[in-house]
N, C-alpha and C positions, 0 to 999 in steps of 0.2 A: 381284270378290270370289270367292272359291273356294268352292265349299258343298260338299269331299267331305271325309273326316274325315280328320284330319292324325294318322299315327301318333306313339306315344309313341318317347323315343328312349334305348332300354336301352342296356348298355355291353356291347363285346364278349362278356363272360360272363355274359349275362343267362340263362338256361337257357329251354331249348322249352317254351311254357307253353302253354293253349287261350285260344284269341282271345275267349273269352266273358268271361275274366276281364280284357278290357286293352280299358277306357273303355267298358263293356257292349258291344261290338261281337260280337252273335253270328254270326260266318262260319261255323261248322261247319269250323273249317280249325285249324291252327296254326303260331304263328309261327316263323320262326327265326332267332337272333341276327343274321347277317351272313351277306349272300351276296355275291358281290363280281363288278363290273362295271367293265373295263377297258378308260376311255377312252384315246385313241390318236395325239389332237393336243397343240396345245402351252399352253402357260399364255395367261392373257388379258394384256392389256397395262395393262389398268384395270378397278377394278370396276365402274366406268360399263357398259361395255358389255357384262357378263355375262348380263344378260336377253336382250338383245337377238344375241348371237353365242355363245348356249349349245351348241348344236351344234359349230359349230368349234372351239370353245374349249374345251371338256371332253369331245369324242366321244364322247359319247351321244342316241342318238337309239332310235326306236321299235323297230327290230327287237335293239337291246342292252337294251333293257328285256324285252322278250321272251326273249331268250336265257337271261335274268336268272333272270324270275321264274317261270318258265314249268314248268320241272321241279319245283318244289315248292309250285308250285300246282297243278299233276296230280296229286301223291301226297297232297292234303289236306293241306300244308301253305304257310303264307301269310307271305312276308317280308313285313317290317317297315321292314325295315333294309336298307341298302348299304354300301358301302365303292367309292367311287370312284378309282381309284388312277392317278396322273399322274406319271409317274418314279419310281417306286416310294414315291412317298408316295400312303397311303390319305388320304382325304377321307369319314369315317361322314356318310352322309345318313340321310334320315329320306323315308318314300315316301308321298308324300298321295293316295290311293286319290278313285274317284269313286262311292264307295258313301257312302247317306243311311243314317247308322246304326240312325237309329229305324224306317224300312222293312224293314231288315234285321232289326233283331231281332225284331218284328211278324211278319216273314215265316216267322222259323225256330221263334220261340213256336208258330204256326198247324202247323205240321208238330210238330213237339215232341210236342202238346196230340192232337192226333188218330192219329199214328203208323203213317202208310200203311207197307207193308214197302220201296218205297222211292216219296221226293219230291221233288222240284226245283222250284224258281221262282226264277225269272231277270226283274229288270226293268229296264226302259231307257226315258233320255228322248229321245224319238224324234226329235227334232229332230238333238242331239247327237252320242248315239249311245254318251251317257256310262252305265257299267253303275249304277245303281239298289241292288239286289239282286242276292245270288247263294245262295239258301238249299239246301244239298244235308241229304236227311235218310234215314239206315237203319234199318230197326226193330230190325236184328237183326247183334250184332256190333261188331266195329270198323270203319267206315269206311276202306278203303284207298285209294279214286278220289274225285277230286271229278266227282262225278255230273254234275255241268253240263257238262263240256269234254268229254262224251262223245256219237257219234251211232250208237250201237247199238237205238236207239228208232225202231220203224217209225211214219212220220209219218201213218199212217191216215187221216182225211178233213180232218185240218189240210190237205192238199195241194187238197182242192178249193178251197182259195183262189186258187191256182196255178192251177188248171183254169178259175175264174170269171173271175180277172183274163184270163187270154188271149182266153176267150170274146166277155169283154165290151169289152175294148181293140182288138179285131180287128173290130169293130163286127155280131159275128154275132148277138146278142142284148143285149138290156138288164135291169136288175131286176126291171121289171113284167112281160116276157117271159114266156108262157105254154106251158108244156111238159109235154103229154101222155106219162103211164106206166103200167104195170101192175105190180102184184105191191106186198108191203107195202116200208113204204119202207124199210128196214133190210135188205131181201134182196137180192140179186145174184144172176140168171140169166139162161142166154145167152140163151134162147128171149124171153126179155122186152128184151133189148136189142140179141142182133142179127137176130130177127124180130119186131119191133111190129107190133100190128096195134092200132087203137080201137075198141073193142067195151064194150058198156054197163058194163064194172068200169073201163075206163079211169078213170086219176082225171086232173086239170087243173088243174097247181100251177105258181103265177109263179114264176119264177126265182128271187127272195129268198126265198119259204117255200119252196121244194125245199132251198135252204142252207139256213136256218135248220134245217128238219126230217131235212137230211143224206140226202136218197134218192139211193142209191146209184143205180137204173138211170138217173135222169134225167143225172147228171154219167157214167155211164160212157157214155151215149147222146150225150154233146156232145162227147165227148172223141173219138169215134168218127168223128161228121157235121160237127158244127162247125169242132172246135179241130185236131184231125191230130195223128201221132205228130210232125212236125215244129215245130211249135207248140209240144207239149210240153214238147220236149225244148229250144227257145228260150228259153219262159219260164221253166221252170227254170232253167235259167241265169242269167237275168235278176233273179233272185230270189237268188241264191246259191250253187245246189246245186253238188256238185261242185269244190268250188273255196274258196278262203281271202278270209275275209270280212275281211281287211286288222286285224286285234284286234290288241291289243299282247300279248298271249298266246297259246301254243300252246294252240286246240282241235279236236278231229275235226271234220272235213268232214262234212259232209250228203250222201247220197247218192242219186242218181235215175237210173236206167238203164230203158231202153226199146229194145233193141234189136231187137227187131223189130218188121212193120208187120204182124202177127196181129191184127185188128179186138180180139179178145178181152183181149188183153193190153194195147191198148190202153186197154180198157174200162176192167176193172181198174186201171192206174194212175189212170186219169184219177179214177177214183172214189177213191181211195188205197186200196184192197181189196185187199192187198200187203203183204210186210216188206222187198219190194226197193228200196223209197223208206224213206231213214231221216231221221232231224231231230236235229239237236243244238237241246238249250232256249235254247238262246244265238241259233243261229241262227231260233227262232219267235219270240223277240220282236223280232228283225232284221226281220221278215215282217211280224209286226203291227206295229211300225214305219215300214215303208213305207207301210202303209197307211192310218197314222194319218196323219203328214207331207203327203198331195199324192204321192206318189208315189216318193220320193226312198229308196235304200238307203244306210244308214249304216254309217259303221266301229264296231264293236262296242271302245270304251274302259274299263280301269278304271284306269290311273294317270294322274291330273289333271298330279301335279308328283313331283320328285325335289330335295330342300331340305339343301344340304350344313347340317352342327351350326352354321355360324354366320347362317344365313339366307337362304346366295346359289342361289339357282334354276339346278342342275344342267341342268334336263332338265324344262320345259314342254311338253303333249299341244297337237301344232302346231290349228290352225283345222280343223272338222268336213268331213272330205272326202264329198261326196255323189253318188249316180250315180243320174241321173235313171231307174227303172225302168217307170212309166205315167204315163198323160197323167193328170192331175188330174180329170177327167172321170170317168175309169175308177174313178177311188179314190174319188169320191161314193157312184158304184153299189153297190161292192163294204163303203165304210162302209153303206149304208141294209143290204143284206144280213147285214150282222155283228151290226147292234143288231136285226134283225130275230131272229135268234140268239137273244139274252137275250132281249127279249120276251117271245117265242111259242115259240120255238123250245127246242132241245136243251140248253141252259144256262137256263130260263126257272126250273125248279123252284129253282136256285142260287141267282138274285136274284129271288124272292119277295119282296114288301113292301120292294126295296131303295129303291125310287125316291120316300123321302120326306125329309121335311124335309132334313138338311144335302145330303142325296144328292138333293135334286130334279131339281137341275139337272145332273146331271153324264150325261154319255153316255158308254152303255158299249158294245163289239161284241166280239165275237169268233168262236172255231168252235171245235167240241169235236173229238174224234177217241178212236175206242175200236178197239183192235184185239189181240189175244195175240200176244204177244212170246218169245224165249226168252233174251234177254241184256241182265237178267237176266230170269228166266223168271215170265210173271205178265199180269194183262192188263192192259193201257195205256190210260189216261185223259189226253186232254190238254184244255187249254181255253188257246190262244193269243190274246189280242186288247189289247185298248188303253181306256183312260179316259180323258175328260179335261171340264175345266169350264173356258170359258173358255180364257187361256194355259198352264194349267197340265194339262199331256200326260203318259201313262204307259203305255208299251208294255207286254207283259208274254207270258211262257208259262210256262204250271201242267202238270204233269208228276205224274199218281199214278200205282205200280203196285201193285197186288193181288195175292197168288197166293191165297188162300182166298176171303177176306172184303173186301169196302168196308167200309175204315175213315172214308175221305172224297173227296168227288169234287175235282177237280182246279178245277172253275169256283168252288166255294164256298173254297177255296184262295185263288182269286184274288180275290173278293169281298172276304176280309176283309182283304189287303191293300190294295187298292183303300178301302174304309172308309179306314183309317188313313192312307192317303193322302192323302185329300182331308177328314179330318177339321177340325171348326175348330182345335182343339186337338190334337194329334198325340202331344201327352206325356200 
C-alpha cells in the first residue's frame, strides 16, 4: 500500500495555483499544469505486464523523473502532473509523491507560526530513504529558491558527527572515552589544541558529553591525533560529501575540502569551525539517517509512483538501494552520543519536559551546529538527528537562520514536528 499522497489530476488548463490550497498539502512550492516527460521505447504488448516491465515499456525511469521535475522544483515550484508521450501521443499522469501530508503541514505551520528570516526542515524515513517533509520558509519577500536543494549552509559542528563516526569506527576511542581540554568549550585556540598541556583548569569530559556539550578543542584535538586529514577526507566521502546522493531530483552537493595537512586547519574542520564545509538539509537528514538505520546511506526519494489517468503505473521508485557506511557498532556509540545531545546537552533546553506521557518512550538524538553564514547572510542554527519508538523511525534536519533576532531555535523546530509525528492522533 502506498502511504505518500497521490496528486489531484487538473486538466491541461488548470492554472498555477499554491500547493496550500490542493488537498491541504503545504509544500511552500507551486504547482504546474504539465511538464512533459518523453519516453523512448515501445508500447507494451499487454496490460498484464505493465507493472512489472514499466521501465522498458514506457522509458521512464529515475533520472527522467529527475530531468522532469527537477527545474521547477528548484524555482519553488512543484508538478503535479505529466504527460507521457509514446509516438506522439501524450499519456497525463498524475505524480504520487512520498511526502506524509499532515507532517508536512505541521512542519510548515511551525515555521509559518514563529517566522525565522529563513527555515528548512527536511524529514526522511531512514530505512527507505523516502522524503517525509520538505518545509522551506522566508520571512521576507517572495521565495524564489527552494531552500532545501541548496548547500550554501556551512555545516558547523553538524560535521563532528563525521569526525565521531571516524574516530570511533577506526576503533581510536569509544563514548565513555575520556578526553582532557582546556579553555571554555565553545572556544577554539591554537595554544589549547596544538600545545596541551594538564594543569589544574584542565577539565575531563567522556566522549559523548564533549558531543553533546559540542567542545570544540576536544573534536579539533582528535581530528588532529586521532582521526588524520586522511580519515577525514574518507569519511566524508563515505557519508556523502562531495558527491550525488543518487535523489530523483536535482540538489547541490555538500561540500568538504581539506587540502592541506596544516594541523590547524585540520583542527578547524574536524571541529566544523569553518564555512568551507557546507550541508545541504537533505543531505543532514541523509546523515542522521544513517545513523538511525545501523549504518546504511540511503538514496534521498520523493516520487513513490507516476499513475497514467486510467490507473496503469508508468514509473514505480525501484527497491531502496543502500550502501553500507559503518559497522553497526559504531552507530550504537555515536546513537548514545546523539541522545546524550538532547538530554544534557546543546539541544536539552528544546526538549524540556518532552519525555512524558505519549513521548515516554520515544528516543530522540541528534547535534546542533551554530556558525555565521553569508548565503544568505545571518547566523545558522541546525539541529540534524532522528526519532523513533519502536518500528516507527524519523530522520530529520532543522535549519534556522537569523540575521538580528532568534525568532526560534531549529531543535524546538524539530521537537514539534517529532510531537506530531508520533502523536496518538496526528489529526
Amino acid at each position: 500500500m502506498r502511504h505518500g499522497h497521490q496528486c489531484p489530476r487538473p486538466s491541461k488548463t488548470t492554472p498555477v495555483r499554491p500547493v496550500s490550497n490542493i488537498q491541504g498539502l503545504l509544500l511552500r512550492v507551486w504547482a504546474v499544469p504539465i511538464a512533459v516527460a518523453v519516453g523512448s521505447l515501445g508500447w507494451p504488448t499487454s496490460l498484464d505486464s505493465l507493472e512489472r516491465q514499466s521501465l522498458s515499456t514506457w522509458g521512464v525511469d529515475r533520472a527522467l523523473i529527475s530531468q522532469t521535475i527537477s527545474p521547477p522544483l528548484s524555482n519553488g515550484r512543484f508538478p503535479l502532473r505529466i504527460s507521457v508521450n509514446h509516438k506522439d501521443t501524450p499519456h497525463p499522469s498524475s505524480i504520487q509523491y512520498t511526502i506524509d501530508s499532515s507532517l508536512q503541514n505541521a512542519t510548515a505551520a511551525v515555521l509559518e507560526h514563529y517566522r525565522p528570516d529563513y527555515g528548512v526542515f527536511v524529514a526522511i524515513d531512514p530505512e527507505s530513504g523516502h522524503l517525509l517533509a520538505i518545509a522551506s520558509h522566508q520571512r521576507e519577500g517572495t521565495p524564489e529558491h527552494n531552500l532545501a536543494l541548496r548547500a550554501s549552509y556551512p555545516a558547523a559542528s553538524v560535521f563532528k558527527i563525521i569526525t565521531a563516526a571516524a574516530a570511533v569506527d577506526l576503533g581510536k576511542v569509544q563514548a565513555d572515552t575520556v578526553l582532557p581540554f582546556n579553555g571554555k568549550e565553545t572556544s577554539l585556540y591554537r595554544k589549547n589544541v596544538l600545545h596541551h598541556k594538564n594543569n589544574q583548569w584542565t577539565r575531563h569530559f567522556t566522549l559523548k558529553k564533549s558531543f553533546a556539550k559540542s567542545v570544540n578543542t576536544v573534536f579539533a584535538r582528535m581530528g588532529i591525533e586521532l582521526v588524520t586529514r586522511e580519515h577525514l577526507l574518507a569519511y566524508a566521502e563515505r557519508f556523502g560529501f562531495n558527491q550525488s546522493l543518487g535523489s530523483d531530483f536535482i540538489l547541490d552537493n555538500s561540500t568538504f575540502q581539506l587540502t592541506s595537512d596544516d594541523p590547524w586547519l585540520i583542527a578547524k574542520t574536524a571541529a566544523g569551525y569553518t564555512r568551507e564545509t557546507t550541508l545541504n538539509p537533505i543531505h543532514g537528514a541523509v546523515i542522521a539517517a544513517t545513523i538511525a538505520n545501523g549504518g546504511y546511506r540511503v538514496r534521498p526519494t520523493l516520487v513513490d509512483a507516476l499513475i497514467e489517468d486510467h490507473g496503469i503505473i508508468l514509473y514505480e521508485t525501484p527497491p531502496t538501494t543502500r550502501i553500507r557506511v559503518l559497522a553497526s557498532k559504531t552507530t550504537d556509540q555515536l546513537q548514545e552520543m546523539m541522545e546524550t545531545t538532547v538530554r544534557i546537552g546543546s539541544a536539552k533546553s528544546s526538549f524540556k519536559n518532552f519525555f512524558r506521557g505519549d513521548y515516554s518512550e520515544v528516543r530522540v538524538g541528534g547535534k546542533t551546529g551554530t556558525l555565521t553564514g553569508l548565503n544568505p547572510p545571518g547566523r545558522y542554527d541546525w539541529f540534524v538527528g532522528y526519532a523513533h519508538r519502536g518500528e516507527k523511525k524519523l530522520a530529520f534536519a532543522s535549519l534556522c537562520i537569523n540575521r538580528e533576532y532568534w525568532h526560534v531555535k531549529s531543535a524546538y523546530v524539530a521537537r514539534k514536528a517529532i510531537e506530531h509525528y508520533f502523536s496518538v492522533d496526528p489529526s
